[in-house]
VORO-707115 format. One record per residue (C-alpha): chain; y, z, x. Coordinates in steps of 0.001 Angstrom, whole numbers. Each point is the difference from the previous one (the first is absolute). Layout:
<A,<Y,Z,X>>
...
END
This chain:
<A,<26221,15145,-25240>>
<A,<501,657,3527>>
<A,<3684,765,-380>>
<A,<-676,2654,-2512>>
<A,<-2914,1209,1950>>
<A,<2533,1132,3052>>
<A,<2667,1270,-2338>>
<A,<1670,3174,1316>>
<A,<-2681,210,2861>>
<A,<1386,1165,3503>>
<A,<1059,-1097,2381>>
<A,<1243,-2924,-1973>>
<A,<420,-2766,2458>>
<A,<-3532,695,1396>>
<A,<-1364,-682,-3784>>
<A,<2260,-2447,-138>>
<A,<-1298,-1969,2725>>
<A,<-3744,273,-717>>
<A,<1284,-988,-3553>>
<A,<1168,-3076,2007>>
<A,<-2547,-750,2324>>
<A,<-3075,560,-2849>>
<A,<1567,-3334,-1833>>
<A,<-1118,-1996,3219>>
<A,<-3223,-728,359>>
<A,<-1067,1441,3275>>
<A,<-3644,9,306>>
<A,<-1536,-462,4011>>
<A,<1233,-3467,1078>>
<A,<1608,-803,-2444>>
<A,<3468,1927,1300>>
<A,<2375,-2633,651>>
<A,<2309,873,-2873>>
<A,<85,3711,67>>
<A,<1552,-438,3977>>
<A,<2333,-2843,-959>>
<A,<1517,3340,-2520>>
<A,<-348,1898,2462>>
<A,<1667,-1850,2320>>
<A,<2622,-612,-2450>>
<A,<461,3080,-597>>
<A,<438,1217,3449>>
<A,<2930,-2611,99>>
<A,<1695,1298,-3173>>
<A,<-116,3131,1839>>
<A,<1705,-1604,3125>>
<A,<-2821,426,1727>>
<A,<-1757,-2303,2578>>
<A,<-3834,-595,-396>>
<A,<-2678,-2391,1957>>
<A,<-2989,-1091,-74>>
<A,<-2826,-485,2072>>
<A,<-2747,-3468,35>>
<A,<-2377,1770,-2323>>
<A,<2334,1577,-2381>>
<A,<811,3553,512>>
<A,<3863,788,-580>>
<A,<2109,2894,1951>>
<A,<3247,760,-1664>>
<A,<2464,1799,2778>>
<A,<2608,2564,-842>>
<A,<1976,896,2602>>
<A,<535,3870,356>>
<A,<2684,2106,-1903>>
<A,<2838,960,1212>>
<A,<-72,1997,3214>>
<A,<-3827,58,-405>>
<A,<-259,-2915,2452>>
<A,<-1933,1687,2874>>
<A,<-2457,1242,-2163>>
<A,<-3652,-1588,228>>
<A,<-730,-3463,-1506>>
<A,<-2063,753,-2755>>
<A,<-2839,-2054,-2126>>
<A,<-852,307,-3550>>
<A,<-2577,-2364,-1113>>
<A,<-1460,-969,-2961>>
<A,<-2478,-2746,-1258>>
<A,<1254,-2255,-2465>>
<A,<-3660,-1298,-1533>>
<A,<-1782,1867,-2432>>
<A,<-3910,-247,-1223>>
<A,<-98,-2190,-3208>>
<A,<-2869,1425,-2654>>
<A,<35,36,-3574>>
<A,<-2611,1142,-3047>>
<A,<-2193,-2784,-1110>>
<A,<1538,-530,-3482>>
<A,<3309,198,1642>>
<A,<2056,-3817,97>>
<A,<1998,13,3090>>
<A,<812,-2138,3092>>
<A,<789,1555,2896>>
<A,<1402,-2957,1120>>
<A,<2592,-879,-2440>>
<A,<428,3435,-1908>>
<A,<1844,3330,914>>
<A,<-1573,3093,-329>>
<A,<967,1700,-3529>>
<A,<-263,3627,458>>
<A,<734,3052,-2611>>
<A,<724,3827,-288>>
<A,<-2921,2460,-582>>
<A,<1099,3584,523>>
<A,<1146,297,3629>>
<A,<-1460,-3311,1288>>
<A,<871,-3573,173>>
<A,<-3602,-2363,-1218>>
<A,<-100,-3526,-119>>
<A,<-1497,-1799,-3046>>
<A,<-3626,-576,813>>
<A,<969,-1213,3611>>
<A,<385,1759,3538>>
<A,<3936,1347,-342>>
<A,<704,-751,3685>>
<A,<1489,3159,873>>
<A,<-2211,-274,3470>>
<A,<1936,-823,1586>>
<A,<3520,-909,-2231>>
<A,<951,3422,-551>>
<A,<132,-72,3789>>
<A,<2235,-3597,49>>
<A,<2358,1522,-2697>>
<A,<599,2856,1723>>
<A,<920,-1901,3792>>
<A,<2212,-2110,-2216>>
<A,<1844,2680,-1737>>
<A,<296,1458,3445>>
<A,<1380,-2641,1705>>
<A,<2671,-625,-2812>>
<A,<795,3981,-410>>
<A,<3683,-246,1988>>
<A,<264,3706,-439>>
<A,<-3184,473,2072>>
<A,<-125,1934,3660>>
<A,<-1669,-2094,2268>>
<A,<-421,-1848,3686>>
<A,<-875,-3654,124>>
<A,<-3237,-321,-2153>>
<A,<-2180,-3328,46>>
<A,<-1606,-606,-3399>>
<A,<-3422,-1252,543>>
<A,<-1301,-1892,-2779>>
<A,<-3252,-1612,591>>
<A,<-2548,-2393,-1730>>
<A,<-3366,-533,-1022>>
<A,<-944,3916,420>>
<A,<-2500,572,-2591>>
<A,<-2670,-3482,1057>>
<A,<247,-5,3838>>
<A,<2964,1928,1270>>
<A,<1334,-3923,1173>>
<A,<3502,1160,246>>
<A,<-643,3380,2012>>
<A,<-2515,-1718,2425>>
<A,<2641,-2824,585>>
<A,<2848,1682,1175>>
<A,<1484,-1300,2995>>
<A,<1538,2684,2909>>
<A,<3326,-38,-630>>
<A,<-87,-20,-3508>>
<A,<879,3358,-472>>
<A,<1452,2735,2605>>
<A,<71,2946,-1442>>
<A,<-2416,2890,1426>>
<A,<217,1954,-3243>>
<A,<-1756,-1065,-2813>>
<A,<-570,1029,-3787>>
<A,<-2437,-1934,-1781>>
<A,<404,399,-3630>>
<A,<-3346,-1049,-1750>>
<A,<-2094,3603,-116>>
<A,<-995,1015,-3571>>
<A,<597,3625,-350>>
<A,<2859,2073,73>>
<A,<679,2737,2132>>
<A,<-2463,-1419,2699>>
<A,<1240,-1339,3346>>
<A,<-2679,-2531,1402>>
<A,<-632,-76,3617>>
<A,<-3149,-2217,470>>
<A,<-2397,-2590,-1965>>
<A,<-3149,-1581,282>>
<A,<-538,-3462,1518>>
<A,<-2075,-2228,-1701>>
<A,<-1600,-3618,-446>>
<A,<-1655,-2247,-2650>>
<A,<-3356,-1221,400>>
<A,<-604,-3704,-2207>>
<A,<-3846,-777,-318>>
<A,<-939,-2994,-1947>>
<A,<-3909,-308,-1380>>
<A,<-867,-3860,226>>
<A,<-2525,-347,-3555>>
<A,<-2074,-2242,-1585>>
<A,<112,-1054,-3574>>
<A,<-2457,-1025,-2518>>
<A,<422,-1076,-3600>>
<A,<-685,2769,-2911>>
<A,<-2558,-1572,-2106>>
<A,<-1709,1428,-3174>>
<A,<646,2416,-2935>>
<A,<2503,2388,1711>>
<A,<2992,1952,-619>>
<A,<2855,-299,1908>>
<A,<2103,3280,409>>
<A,<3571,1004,1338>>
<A,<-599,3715,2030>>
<A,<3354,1382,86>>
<A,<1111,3941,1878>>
<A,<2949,477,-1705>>
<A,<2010,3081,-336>>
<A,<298,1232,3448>>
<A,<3385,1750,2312>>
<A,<-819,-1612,2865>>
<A,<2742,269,2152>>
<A,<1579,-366,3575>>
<A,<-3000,7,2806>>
<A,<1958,2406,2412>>
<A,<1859,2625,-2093>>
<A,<-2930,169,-3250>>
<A,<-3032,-1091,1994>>
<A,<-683,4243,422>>
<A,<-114,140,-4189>>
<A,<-3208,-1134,-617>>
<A,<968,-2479,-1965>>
<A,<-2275,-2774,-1100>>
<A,<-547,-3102,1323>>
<A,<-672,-2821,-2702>>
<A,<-1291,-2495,2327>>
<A,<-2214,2637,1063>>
<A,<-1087,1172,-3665>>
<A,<-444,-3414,-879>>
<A,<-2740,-948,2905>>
<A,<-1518,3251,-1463>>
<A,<-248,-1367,-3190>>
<A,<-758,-3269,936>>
<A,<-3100,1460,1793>>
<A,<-1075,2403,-3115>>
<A,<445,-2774,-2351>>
<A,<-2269,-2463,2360>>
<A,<-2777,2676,579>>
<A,<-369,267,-3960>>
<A,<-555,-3758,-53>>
<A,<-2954,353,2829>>
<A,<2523,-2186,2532>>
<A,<976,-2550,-2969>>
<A,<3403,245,-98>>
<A,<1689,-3018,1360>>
<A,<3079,897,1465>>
<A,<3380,-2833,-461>>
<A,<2906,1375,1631>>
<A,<1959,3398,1395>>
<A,<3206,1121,66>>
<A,<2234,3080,76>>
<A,<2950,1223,1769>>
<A,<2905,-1737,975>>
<A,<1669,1474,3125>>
<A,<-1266,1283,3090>>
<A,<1551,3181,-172>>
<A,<-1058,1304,-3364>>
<A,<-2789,1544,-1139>>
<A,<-1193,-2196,-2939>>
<A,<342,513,-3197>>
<A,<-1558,-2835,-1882>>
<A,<-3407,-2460,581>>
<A,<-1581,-1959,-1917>>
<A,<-3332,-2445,465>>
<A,<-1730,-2624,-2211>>
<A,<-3814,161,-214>>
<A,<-2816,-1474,-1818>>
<A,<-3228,1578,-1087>>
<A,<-2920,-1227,-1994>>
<A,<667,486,-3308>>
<A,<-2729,2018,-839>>
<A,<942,2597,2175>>
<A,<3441,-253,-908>>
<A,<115,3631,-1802>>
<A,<-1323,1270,3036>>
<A,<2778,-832,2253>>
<A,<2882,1071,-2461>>
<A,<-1668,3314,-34>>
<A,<-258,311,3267>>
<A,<3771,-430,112>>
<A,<416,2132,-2351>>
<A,<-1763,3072,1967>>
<A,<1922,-1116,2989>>
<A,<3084,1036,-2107>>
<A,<-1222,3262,-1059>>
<A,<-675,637,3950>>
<A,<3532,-961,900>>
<A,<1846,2576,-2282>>
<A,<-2140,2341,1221>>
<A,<429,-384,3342>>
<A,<3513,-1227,177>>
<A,<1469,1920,-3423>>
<A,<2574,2032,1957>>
<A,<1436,-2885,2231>>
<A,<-384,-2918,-2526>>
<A,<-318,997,-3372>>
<A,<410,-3229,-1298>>
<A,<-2861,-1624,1735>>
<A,<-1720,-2882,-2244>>
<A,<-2479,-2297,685>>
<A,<102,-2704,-2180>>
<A,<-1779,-3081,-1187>>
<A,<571,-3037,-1555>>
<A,<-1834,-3205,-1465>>
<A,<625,-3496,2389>>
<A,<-553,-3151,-1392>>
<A,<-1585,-1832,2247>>
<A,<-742,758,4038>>
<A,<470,-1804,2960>>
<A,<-2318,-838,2344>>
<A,<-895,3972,1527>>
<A,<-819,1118,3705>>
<A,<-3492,-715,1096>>
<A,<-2429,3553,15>>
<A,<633,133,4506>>
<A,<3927,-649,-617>>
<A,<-132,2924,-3122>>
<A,<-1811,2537,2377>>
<A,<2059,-636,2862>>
<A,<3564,641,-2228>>
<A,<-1152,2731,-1876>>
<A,<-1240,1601,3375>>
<A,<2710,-517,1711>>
<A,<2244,1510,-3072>>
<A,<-2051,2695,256>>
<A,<-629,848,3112>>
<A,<3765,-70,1227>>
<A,<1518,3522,456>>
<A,<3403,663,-2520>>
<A,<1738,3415,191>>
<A,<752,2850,2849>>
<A,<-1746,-310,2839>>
<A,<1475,3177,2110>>
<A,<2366,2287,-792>>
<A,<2276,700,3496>>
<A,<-1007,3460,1652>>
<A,<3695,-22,1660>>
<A,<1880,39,-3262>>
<A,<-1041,1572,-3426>>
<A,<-439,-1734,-2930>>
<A,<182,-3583,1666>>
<A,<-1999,-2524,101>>
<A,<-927,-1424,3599>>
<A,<-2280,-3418,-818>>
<A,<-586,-1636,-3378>>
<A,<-1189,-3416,-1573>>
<A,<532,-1579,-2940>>
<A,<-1942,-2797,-1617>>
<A,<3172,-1807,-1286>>
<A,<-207,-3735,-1825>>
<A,<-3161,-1998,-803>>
<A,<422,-3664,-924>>
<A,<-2784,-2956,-942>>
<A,<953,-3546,1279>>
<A,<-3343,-2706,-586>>
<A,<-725,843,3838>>
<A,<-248,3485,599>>
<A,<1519,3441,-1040>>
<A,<2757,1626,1480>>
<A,<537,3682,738>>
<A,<2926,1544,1743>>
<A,<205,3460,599>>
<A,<2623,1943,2460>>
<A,<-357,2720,2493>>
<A,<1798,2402,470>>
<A,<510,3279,2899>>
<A,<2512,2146,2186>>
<A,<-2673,-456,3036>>
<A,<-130,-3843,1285>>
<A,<-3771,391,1337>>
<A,<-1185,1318,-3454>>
<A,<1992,-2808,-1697>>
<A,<-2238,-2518,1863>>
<A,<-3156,1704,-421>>
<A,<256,137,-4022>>
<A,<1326,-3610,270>>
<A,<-3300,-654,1934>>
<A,<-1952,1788,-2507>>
<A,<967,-2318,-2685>>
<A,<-6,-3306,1875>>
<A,<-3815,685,936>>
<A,<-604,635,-3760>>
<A,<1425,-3709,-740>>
<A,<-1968,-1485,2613>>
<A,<-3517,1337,-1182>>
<A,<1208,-2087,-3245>>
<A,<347,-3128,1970>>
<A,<3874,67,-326>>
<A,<2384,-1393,2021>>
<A,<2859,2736,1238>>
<A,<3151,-5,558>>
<A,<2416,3071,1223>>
<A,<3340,132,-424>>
<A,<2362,826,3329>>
<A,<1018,3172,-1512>>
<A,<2615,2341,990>>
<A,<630,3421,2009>>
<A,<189,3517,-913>>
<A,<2695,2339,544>>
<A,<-854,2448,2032>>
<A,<1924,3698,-1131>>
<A,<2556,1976,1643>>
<A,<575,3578,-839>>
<A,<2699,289,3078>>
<A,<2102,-3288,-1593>>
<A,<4314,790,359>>
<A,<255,-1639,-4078>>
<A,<-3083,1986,-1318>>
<A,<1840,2846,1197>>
<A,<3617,-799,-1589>>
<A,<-2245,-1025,-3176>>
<A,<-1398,3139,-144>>
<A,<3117,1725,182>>
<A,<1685,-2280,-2232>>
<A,<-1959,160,-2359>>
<A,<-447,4333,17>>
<A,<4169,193,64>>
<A,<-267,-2026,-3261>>
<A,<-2787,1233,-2075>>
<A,<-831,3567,1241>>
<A,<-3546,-527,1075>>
<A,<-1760,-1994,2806>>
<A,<-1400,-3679,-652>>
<A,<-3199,-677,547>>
<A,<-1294,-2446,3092>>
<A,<-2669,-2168,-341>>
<A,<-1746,-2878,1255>>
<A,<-1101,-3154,-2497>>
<A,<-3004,-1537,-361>>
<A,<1726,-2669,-1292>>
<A,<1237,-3039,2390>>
<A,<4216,283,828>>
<A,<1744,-2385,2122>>
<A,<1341,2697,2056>>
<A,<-2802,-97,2828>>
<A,<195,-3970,-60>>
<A,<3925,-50,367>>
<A,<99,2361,3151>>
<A,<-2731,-1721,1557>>
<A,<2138,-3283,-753>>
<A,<2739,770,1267>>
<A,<-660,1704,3071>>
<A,<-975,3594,-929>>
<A,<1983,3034,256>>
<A,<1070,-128,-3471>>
<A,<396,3557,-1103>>
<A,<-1191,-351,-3851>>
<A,<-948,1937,-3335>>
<A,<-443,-1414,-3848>>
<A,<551,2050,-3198>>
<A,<578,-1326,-3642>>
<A,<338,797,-3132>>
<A,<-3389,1290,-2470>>
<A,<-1639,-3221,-1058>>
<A,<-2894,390,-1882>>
<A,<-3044,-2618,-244>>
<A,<1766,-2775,2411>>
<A,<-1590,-3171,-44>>
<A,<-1459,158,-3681>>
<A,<1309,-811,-3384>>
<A,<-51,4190,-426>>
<A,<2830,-92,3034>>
<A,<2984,2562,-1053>>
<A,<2681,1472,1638>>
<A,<1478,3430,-433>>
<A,<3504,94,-1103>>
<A,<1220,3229,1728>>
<A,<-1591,-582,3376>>
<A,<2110,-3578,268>>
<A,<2697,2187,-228>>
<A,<-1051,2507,2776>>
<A,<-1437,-2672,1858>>
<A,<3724,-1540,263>>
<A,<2286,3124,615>>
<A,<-2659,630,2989>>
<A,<515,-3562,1088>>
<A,<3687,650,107>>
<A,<-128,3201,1552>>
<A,<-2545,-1206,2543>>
<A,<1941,-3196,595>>
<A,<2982,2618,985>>
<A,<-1286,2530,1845>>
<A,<-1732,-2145,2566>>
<A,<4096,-1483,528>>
END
């Protein structure tokens, strides 16, 4: 399937590697075997390669001929990508490639995230760096780990690692745009410690399911307006126990799955008198109706759906239910504040991420995000204080820098150029709300690291809707050439 999917695409050995590199499974931490082939690779090239104590791999190649003055420069590339799939879809990220297909002028994956954040970025650095036609100086292929959970590999670099003072980071999402700055961002764990009772009496036991939602990547779709199903669900959740008069006994939460998406699925199990039992499927069913009407343009597909349990577990005591349901509800998801230096970005956001139910407590990570530090800390604050007037215990992650823009950077001006001597028309420059590993990597080794990031057009990254466009790989690649050679 995936052979025929890439047939005739250009360039062909960029295809051909993703082809490769999508048949290893390659999800975060789990990236061992995608940089032994790379690795191997780099030696069937006659390259050298090493690798540093956490994992991240830099494959030299030693400037062209009579390009060797010419500046030492990175390209780097993550070699993780974010592993989600459709509910009815079988498939382990752990043991399975990703199957992809054809659909117009994109690449799709089969019910699964396709990977393209960031492969399209690794097949590209390792057609590059076997291209013995290409003009160059010495380049340093960065590849490094663990990108899309913490950023391990990035904040681990040692000084040293890498010399180069030029750096192209190839994991931005939309052609034609040359990224010069990102937001900095942290996660924010609260856990709700709850009491249980036993559900006794005539009741019926329900499933609550949100299904049908985008969600998305919590940086580049968080502007959207997309739904949030853990959010929809607490509002359901709350409908459904007001129609009962406070009767519903709530089981067990859960929805999301990675810290960086915007959720698209949750579900809960709850018990309600029986008598009353009509009353809380309706009261499902309005929430439903008030969903597509406020959410019909961004998720169309929005469902909230309910199914018959057999028998329920022991539920959360009436304090415990208040005190998860408030919290749920209280926490702010979404935009924040838009940036009043740049148009059209977005400064400080927050997004209510995963939600799990152990026997103890409930669980609720959500992740911060902004381009200014002090706002960072204050919306990180914000939600902390709403855990702890639930009784929960918090915990904040370490989190990780911005990158701070520069309109006077040496590279943003050859890319600009570049890029206009090319295609006739200037590229756009940006900042990202979303986290890159450019801002950790300077500050890791030393600073002074003159940077920018571009990509191809990837479309719905971190979701099982992730595509990429066909044509921009293309144009994404003859730029990385041309870049790759001008700056020699």
């Amino acid at each position: 399937m995936n052979e025929q999917a890439i047939q005739g695409l250009k360039p062909e050995r960029v295809w051909h590697y993703f082809r490769e590199i999508s048949a290893i499974p390659r999800g975060s931490k789990n990236e061992k075997a995608v940089l032994e082939y790379i690795k191997k690779t780099a030696a069937a090239m006659g390259l050298k390669a090493k690798q540093d104590k956490v994992g991240n791999v830099v494959v030299n190649k030693p400037a062209g001929p009579g390009k060797e003055g010419s500046p030492n420069v990175v390209l780097q590339v993550h070699v993780d990508m974010v592993c989600e799939k459709n509910r009815d879809v079988q498939h382990d990220f752990l043991k399975e490639g990703i199957k992809f297909h054809r659909e117009g002028n994109y690449i799709k994956a089969d019910g699964t995230t396709l990977g393209s954040d960031d492969g399209i970025g690794v097949a590209s650095l390792l057609a590059l760096l076997e291209d013995k036609t290409l003009v160059h100086g010495p380049i340093e292929g960065l590849f490094t780990i663990d990108e899309e959970t913490g950023l391990t590999g990035a904040n681990h670099i040692e000084p040293g690692f890498i010399t180069g003072k030029i750096m192209m980071n190839l994991d931005s999402e939309e052609e034609g745009v040359l990224y010069i700055g990102c937001a900095g961002g942290l996660d924010t764990t609260m856990t709700i410690p709850v009491k249980r009772k036993a559900v006794t009496g005539k009741v019926a036991v329900m499933n609550v399911m949100i299904r049908g939602l985008k969600g998305g990547h919590s940086g580049v779709d968080i502007h959207l307006g997309r739904a949030n199903a853990i959010k929809l669900l607490t509002r359901t959740l709350m409908a459904i126990d007001a129609s009962t008069k406070g009767k519903m006994r709530l089981v067990s939460l859960e929805g999301g799955s990675k810290h960086n998406a915007i959720p698209r699925e949750a579900e809960a199990v709850i018990a309600v008198p029986a008598i009353v039992e009509s009353k809380a499927t309706k009261a499902a069913a309005e929430c439903a109706a008030i969903f597509k009407n406020a959410f019909g343009t961004t998720d169309p597909d929005v469902k909230v759906v309910v199914e018959k349990v057999k028998k329920a577990k022991p539920a959360l005591d009436d304090k415990s239910k208040a005190a998860v349901l408030g919290a749920l509800d209280a926490l702010p998801h979404g935009v924040i504040r838009m940036s009043s230096d740049i148009p059209d970005l977005v400064e400080t956001s927050t997004n209510v991420a995963v939600l799990k139910t152990a026997a103890a407590g409930v669980t609720i990570v959500t992740s911060q995000r902004s381009s200014i530090e002090s706002e960072k800390n204050m919306i990180a604050s914000q939600v902390a204080s709403v855990g702890r007037i639930a009784g929960a215990k918090i915990k904040p992650s370490d989190g990780y820098p911005g990158w701070q823009p520069n309109m006077s950077s040496a590279v943003l001006g050859k890319g600009k150029e570049v890029y206009r001597n090319l295609y006739g028309k200037e590229p756009s420059v940006k900042a990202i709300h979303a986290g890159l590993e450019c801002g950790i990597i300077n500050d890791r080794v030393g600073g002074g690291v003159d940077t920018i990031s571009f990509g191809p057009t990837i479309i719905g990254p971190h979701s099982p809707d992730e595509r990429v466009a066909i044509d921009s790989v293309e144009k994404f690649y003859k730029y990385l050439t041309e870049i790759v050679k001008s700056v020699a």
